[in-house]
C-alpha positions in Angstrom: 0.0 0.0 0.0 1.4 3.6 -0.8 0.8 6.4 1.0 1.0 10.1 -0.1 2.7 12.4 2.6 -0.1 13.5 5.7 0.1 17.4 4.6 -1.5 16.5 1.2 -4.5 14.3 2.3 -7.6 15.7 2.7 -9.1 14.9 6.1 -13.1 14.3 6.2 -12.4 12.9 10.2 -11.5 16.5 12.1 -12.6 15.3 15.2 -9.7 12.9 15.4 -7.3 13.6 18.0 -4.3 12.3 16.5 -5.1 14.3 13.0 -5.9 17.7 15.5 -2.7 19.4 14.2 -2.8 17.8 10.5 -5.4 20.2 9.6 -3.7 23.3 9.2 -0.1 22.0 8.3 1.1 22.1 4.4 4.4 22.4 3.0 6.6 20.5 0.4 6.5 16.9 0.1 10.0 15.2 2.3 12.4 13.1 -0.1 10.8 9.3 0.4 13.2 6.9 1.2 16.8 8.5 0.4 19.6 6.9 1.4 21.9 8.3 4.4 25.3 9.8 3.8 28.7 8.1 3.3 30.0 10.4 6.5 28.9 13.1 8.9 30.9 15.6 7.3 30.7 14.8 3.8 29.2 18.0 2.5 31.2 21.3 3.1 30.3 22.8 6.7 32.1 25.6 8.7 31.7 23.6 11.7 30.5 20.6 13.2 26.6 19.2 11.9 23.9 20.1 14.2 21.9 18.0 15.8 18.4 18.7 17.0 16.7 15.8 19.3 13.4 16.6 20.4 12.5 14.5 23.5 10.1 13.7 26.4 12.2 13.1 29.5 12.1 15.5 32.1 13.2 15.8 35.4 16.2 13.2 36.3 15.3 11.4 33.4 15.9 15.0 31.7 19.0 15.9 33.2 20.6 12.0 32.5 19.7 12.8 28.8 21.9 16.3 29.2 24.7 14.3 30.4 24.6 11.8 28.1 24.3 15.2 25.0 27.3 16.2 26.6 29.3 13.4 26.8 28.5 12.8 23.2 29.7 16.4 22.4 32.4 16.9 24.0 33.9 13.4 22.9 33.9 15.0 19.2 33.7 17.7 17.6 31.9 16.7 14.0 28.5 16.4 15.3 26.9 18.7 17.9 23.5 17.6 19.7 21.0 19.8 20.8 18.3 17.9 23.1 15.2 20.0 23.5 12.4 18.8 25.8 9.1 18.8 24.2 6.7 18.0 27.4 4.9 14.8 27.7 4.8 11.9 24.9 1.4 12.9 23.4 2.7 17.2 23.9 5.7 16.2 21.5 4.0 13.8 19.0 1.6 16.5 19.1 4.3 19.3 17.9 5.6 17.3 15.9 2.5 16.7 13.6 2.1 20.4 13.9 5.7 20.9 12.8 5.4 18.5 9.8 6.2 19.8 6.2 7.3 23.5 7.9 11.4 22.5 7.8 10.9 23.8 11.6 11.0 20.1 13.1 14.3 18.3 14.5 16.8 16.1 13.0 15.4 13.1 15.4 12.7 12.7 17.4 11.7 10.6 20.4 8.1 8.9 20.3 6.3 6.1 22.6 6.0 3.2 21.5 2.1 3.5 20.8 2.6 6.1 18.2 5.0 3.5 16.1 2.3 3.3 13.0 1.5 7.3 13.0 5.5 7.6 12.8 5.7 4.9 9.6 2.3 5.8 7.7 3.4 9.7 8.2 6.4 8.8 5.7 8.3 11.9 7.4 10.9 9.7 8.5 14.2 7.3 7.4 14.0 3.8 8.7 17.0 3.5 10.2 17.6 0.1 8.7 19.0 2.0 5.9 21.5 3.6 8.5 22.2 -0.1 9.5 22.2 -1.3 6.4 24.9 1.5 5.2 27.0 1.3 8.2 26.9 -2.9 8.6 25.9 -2.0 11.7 25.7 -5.3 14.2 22.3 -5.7 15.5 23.0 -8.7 16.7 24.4 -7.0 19.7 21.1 -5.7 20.7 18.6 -7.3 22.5 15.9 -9.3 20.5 12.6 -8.9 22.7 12.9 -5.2 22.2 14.1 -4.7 18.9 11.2 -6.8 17.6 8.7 -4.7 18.4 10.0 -1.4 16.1 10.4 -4.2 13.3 7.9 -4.0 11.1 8.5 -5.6 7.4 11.7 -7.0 8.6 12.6 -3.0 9.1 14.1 -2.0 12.2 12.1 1.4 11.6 13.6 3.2 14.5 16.4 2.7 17.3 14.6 1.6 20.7 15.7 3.9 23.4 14.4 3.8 26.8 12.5 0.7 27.4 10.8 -1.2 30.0 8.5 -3.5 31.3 5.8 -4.0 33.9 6.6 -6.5 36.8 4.7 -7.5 39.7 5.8 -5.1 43.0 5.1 -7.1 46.9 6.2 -6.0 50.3 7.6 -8.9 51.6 7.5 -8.1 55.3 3.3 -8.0 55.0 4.1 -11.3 53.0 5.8 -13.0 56.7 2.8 -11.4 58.7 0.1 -12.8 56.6 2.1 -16.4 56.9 3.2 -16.0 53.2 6.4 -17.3 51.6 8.0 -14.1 50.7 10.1 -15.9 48.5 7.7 -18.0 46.4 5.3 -14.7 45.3 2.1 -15.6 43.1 2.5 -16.5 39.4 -1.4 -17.2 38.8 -4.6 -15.1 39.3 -5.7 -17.4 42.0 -2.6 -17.2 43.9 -2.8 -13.5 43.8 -6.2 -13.5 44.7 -5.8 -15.9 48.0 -2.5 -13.9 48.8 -4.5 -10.8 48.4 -7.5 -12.3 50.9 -4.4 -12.9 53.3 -2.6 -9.9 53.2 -5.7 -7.5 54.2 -6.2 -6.9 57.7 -5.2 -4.5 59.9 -5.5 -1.8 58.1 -4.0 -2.4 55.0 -5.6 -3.7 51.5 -4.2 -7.2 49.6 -3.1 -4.6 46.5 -4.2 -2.3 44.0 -3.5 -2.2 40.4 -3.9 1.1 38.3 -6.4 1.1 35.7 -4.0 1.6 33.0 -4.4 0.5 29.4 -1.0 -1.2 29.4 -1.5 -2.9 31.7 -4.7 -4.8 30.2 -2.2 -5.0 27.2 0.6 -6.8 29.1 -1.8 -9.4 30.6 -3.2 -10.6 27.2 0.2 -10.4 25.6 1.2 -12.5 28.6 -1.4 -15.7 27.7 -0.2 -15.0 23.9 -3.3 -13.3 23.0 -3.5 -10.4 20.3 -5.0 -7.2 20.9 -5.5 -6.3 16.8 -6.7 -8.5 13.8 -3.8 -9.3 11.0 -1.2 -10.5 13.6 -1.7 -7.5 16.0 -1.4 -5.1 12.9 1.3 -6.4 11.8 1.1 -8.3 8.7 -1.4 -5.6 7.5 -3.3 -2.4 9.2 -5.7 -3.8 11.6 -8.7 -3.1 10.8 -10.6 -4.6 14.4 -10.0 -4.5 17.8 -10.0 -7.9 19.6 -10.2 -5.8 23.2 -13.6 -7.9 24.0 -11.6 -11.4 23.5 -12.8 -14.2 26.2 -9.2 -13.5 27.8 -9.6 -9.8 28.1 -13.3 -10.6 29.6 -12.3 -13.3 32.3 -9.0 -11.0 32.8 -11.6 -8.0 34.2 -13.3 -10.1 35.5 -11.1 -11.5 37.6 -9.6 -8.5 38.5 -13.0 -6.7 39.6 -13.7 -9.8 41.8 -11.0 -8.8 44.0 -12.2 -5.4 44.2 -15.9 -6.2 45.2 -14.4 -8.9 47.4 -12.5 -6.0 49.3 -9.2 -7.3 49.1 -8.0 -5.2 45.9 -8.3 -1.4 46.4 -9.6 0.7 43.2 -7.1 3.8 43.2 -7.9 5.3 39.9 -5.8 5.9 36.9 -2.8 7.2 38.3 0.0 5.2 39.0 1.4 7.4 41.1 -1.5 7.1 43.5 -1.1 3.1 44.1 3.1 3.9 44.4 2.3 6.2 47.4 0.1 3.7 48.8 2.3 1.1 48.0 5.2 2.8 49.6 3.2 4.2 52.7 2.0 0.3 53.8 -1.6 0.4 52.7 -1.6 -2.0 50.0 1.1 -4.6 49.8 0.5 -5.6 46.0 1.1 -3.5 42.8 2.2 -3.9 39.5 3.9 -1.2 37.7 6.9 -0.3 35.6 10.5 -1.8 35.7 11.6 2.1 35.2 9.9 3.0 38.6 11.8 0.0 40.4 14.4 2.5 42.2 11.9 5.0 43.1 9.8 2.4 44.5 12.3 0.1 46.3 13.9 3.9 47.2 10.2 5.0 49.0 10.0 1.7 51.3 13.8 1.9 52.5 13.7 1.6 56.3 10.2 0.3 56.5 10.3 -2.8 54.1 11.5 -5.2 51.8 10.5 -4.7 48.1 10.1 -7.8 46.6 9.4 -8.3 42.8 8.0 -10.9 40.5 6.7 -11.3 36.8 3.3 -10.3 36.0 0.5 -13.3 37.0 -0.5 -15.7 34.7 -4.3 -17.2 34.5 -2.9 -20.3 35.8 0.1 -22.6 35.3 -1.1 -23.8 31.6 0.4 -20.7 30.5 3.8 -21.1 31.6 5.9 -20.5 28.7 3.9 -19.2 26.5 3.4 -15.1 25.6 5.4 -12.9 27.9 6.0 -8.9 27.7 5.5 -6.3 25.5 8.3 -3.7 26.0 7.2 -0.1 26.7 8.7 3.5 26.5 9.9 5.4 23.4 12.1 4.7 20.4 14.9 7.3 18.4 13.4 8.4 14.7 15.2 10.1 12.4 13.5 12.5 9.9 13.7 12.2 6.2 13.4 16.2 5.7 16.8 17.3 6.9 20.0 17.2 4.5 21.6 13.6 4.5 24.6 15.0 6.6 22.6 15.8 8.9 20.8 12.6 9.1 24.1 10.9 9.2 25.0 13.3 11.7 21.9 11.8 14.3 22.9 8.2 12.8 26.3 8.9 14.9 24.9 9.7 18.0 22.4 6.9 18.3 25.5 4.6 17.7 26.4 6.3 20.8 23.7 5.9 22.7 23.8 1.6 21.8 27.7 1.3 23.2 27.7 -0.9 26.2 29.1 1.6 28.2 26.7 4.5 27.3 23.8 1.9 28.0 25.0 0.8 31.1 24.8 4.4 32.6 21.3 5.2 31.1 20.0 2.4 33.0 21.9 2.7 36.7 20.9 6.6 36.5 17.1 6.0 35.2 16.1 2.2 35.5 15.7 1.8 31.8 16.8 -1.8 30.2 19.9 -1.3 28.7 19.1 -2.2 24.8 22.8 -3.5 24.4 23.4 -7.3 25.9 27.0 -6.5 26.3 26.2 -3.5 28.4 25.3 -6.0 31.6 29.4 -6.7 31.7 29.8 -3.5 32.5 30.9 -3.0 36.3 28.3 0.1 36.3 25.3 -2.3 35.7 26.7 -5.0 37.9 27.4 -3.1 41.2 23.8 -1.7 40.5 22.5 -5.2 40.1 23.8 -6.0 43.9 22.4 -2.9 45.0 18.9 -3.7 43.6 18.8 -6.8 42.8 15.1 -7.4 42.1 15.6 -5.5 38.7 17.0 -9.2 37.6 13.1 -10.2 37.9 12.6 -8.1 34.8 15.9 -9.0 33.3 14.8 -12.6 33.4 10.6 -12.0 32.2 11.9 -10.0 28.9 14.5 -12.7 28.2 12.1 -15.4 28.3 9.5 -13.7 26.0 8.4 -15.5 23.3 8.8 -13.5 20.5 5.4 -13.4 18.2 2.8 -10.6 17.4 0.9 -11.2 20.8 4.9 -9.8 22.3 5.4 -8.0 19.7 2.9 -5.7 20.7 -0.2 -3.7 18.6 0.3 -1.3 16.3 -2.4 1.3 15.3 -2.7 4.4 14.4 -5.2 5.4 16.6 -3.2 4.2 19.7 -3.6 6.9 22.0 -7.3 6.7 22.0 -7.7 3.1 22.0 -5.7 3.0 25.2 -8.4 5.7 26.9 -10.7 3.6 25.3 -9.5 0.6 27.0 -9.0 2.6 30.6 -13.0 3.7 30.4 -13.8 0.3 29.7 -11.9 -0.9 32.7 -13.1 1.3 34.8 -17.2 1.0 33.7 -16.2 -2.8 34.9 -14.6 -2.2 38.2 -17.2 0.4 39.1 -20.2 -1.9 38.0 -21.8 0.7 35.9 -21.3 -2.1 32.8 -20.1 -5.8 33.0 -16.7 -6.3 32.0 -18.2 -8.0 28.8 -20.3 -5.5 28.2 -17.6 -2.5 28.9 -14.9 -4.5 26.8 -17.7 -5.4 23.9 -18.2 -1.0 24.0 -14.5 -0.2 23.5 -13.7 -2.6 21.2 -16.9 -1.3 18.9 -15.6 2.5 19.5 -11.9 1.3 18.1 -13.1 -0.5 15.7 -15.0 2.1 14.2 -12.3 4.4 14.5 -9.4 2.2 12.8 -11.8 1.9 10.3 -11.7 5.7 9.6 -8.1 5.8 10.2 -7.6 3.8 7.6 -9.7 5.4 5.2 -7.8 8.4 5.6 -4.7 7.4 4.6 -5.7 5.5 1.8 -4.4 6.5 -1.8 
């Protein structure tokens, strides 16, 4: 399928968020597919090429991204970064579309994951497998589990970045009170659910899971179920959302028991709200990010032991099959810019891959190091001793199966089906709908809408 550059379709869908800032953006059409320079410096230049990275991190994560700009910089002096923080992940994707076609956008961008298929079917950027492809790059150095899901066509589309995964978070001390092996946490829903019946008294709840759309997605990807038709939107757009799938339902189910039951607090969206509560003894369950391990292991120093464990499982059938999908954002570079320049941001994410590079991104933010190499760095393995339940998620991502149920969804319409999928969740847990019924709702409304989505874009 071709696809003719966003700023010359006409748009019949306006009420789309994702096409918001599409509307009013025109310009010249971006050269399709050209290949990258032989060398940074190839083209004549009175000093070194600039580099402009727009990105999402901010506070420690922001300043870590400074340090790594400078490190880069000031180890050479033929390419010159400039990172400039955008706000959140949907602000800069946002800015970006608004950007598009004006020559005012950067030389690379950082997107999340979700907004994979807007980045490819925009046709504003260079896969970077031509950068690979160029360079003979070794990819073989990389990690498999999270390469594959920015592989699309046998493309490596764009260089994965910060990544993570969502794990299972305990408090093992409430695990020795409630006569519970704090060393053999639950693997299945029913273990979680009697550990949960166990661990509430005095006081303090079994656990609390945010309603968070990723997290309904990591639960089917973990029983090897897709989210999208054509292998997750993979072998071809999806065109319908399998949201309302008998493991989704049972999964909601399952999970709203434990609420009515009283042994699972319902904490809303935000998971900041279940860390605190995590961290402050009133639930002793949670599952959230690997990249929030230090924070959270950080928040219960002197009044606990963090214990971690991969994300349950309907029941032992499942072992070994499905896994994790990995989250965060990936590196894009942008097909408008001269090919020095592109070359230019093709040098600095080389940088960011070395071992060495990768192994102080993770110590200073919790992010997986993408390298493999990078865990024989004496950085990651002092780190390791000092928080050694980040091994937990080491070990789920390495034993991921790797198929379009791990793979993860792609859509273009991403954002919304994840609201989507929160309001559905939450119509369940309430009991204003039945989890079939709330599931059955949201996978109508993103239906509908990849539906238009793909209208839109075709020739």
């Amino acid at each position: 399928m071709k696809f003719k550059p966003f700023w010359l379709r006409k748009w019949s869908l306006l009420g789309m968020s994702l096409f918001l800032f599409l509307a009013a953006c025109s310009g010249g059409q971006p050269s399709q597919g050209s290949e990258p320079a032989a060398a940074a410096g190839s083209e004549a230049s009175s000093g070194p090429v600039k580099v402009v990275w727009w990105h999402s991190m901010s506070g420690e994560l922001g300043k870590t991204v400074d340090s790594l700009v400078k490190q880069f910089n000031d180890s050479q002096k033929d390419v010159q970064v400039e990172a400039v923080y955008q706000g959140e992940y949907d602000e800069g994707l946002n800015k970006f579309k608004a950007a598009m076609g004006s020559g005012s956008g950067p030389t690379m961008m950082q997107t999340y994951e979700v907004g994979s298929r807007f980045m490819i079917d925009s046709q504003a950027v260079t896969p970077m497998q031509q950068f690979i492809d160029a360079d003979k790059f070794d990819v073989s150095q990389l990690e498999e589990n999270i390469l594959s899901y920015y592989t699309f066509d046998n493309k490596l589309y764009s260089m994965p970045f910060n990544t993570s995964n969502p794990i299972l978070y305990y408090n093992k001390d409430a695990f020795k009170k409630a006569g519970l092996d704090p060393e053999n946490p639950p693997t299945t829903y029913a273990d979680v659910e009697k550990a949960a019946k166990a661990l509430t008294k005095d006081g303090q709840s079994g656990g609390s899971f945010p309603i968070y759309g990723w997290l309904m997605e990591q639960l089917l990807a973990n029983q090897d179920i897709e989210l999208l038709n054509n292998s997750n939107g993979r072998s071809a757009l999806a065109t319908e959302s399998m949201l309302n799938s008998d493991a989704a339902v049972n999964t909601l189910t399952w999970w709203k028991k434990m609420v009515d039951d009283g042994v699972m607090l319902n904490l809303g969206r935000k998971t900041d709200d279940t860390k605190k509560a995590f961290a402050a003894g009133q639930i002793a369950m949670t599952m959230d990010s690997t990249a929030s391990l230090r924070g959270i292991v950080s928040s219960a120093e002197g009044k606990f032991e963090v214990g971690t464990a991969p994300i349950p499982k309907p029941s032992a059938d499942y072992e070994g099959k499905g896994g994790v999908i990995v989250g965060g954002a990936s590196l894009w570079i942008m097909n408008d810019k001269p090919e020095a320049e592109q070359q230019a941001a093709w040098k600095f994410i080389k940088f960011l891959t070395e071992p060495s590079t990768q192994a102080y991104w993770n110590v200073n933010t919790g992010y997986f190091p993408i390298t493999k190499k990078a865990y024989d760095e004496d950085l990651i393995k002092e780190n390791m001793k000092k928080y050694p339940q980040f091994e937990t998620a080491v070990k789920q991502l390495h034993s991921t199966k790797i198929d379009p149920a791990t793979q993860g969804a792609v859509m273009g319409i991403f954002p919304e089906a994840r609201q989507l999928t929160e309001t559905a969740m939450e119509e369940a847990i309430n009991g204003s709908k039945s989890p079939k019924q709330a599931l059955d709702d949201a996978a109508a409304q993103i239906t509908q809408k990849l539906q238009d989505y793909n209208d839109s874009i075709a020739q």
